[in-house]
N, C-alpha and C positions, 0 to 999 in steps of 0.2 A: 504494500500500500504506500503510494507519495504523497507525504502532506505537504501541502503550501504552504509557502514561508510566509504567513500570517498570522498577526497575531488575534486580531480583530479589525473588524469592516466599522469603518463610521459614515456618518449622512453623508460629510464631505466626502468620500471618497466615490459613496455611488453618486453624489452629486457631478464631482469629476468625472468618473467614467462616459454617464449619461452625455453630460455636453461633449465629450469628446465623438462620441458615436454619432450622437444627433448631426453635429458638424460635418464631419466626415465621410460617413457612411448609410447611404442613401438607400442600400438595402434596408438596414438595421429602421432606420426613420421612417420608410412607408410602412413596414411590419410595424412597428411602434406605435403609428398613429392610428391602424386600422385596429390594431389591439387592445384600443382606447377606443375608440369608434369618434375620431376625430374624423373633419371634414380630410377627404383625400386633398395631397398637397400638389400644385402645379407649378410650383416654384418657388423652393428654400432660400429664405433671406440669411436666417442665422438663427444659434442660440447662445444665449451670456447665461454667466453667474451670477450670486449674489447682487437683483440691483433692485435698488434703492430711491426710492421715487414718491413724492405727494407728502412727505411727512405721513407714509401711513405705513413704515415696515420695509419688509425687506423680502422679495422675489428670487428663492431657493434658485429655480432655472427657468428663464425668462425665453420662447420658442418661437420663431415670426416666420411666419410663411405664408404662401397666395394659395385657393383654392378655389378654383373658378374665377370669378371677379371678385372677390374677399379675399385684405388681406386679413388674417387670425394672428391673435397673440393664445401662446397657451401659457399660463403662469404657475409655474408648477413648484408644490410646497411636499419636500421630502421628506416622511417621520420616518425612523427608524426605532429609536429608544428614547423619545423625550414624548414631554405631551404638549397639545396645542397651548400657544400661547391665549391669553383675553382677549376673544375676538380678532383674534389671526383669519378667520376663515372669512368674516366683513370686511377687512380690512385692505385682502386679496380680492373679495370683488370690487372693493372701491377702485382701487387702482386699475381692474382691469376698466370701470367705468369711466376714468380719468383718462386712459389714452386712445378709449373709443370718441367720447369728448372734445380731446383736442388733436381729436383725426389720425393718429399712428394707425391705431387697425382700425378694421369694421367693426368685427366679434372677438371675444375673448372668451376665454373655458380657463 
């Protein structure tokens, strides 16, 4: 049996992973988004970490891509071993509502 040289997995680390796959591998991102039953994607802008926006929190991994004539933010908040913070989950549709608002996407999820 080969164990991997780990010791333990944190958010961060699937957090890294994820945008690195998302970015890069377009296989991995249409299985991803269909797996989610996200709108199919027609042209990938990007994805970021950690971002920070409205005075309302903070966007684990932030997803932007076109699907049809929409573009989509998805904003996406990773638990692993902690628990939500006070109204984390208001706070993430605020912001998605804030760059629907000032026109970055259409929709957000």
């Amino acid at each position: 049996m080969k164990i991997l040289p780990i010791e333990a997995v944190y958010e961060r680390d699937i957090d890294l992973l994820l945008l690195e796959e998302l970015n890069i591998n377009s296989d991995f991102r249409h299985w991803w988004l269909a797996q989610n039953e996200f709108p199919e994607e027609k042209k990938f802008i990007g994805a970021w970490k950690s971002i920070s926006g409205f005075n309302l929190g903070e966007t684990d991994l932030l997803v932007s891509y076109v699907s049809k004539a929409e573009k989509i933010y998805l904003l996406i908040e990773n638990k692993l071993d902690a628990d939500f913070q006070v109204e984390q989950g208001k706070r993430y549709v605020r912001r998605g509502e804030e760059y629907v608002e000032q026109g970055k996407c259409d929709r957000f999820y």
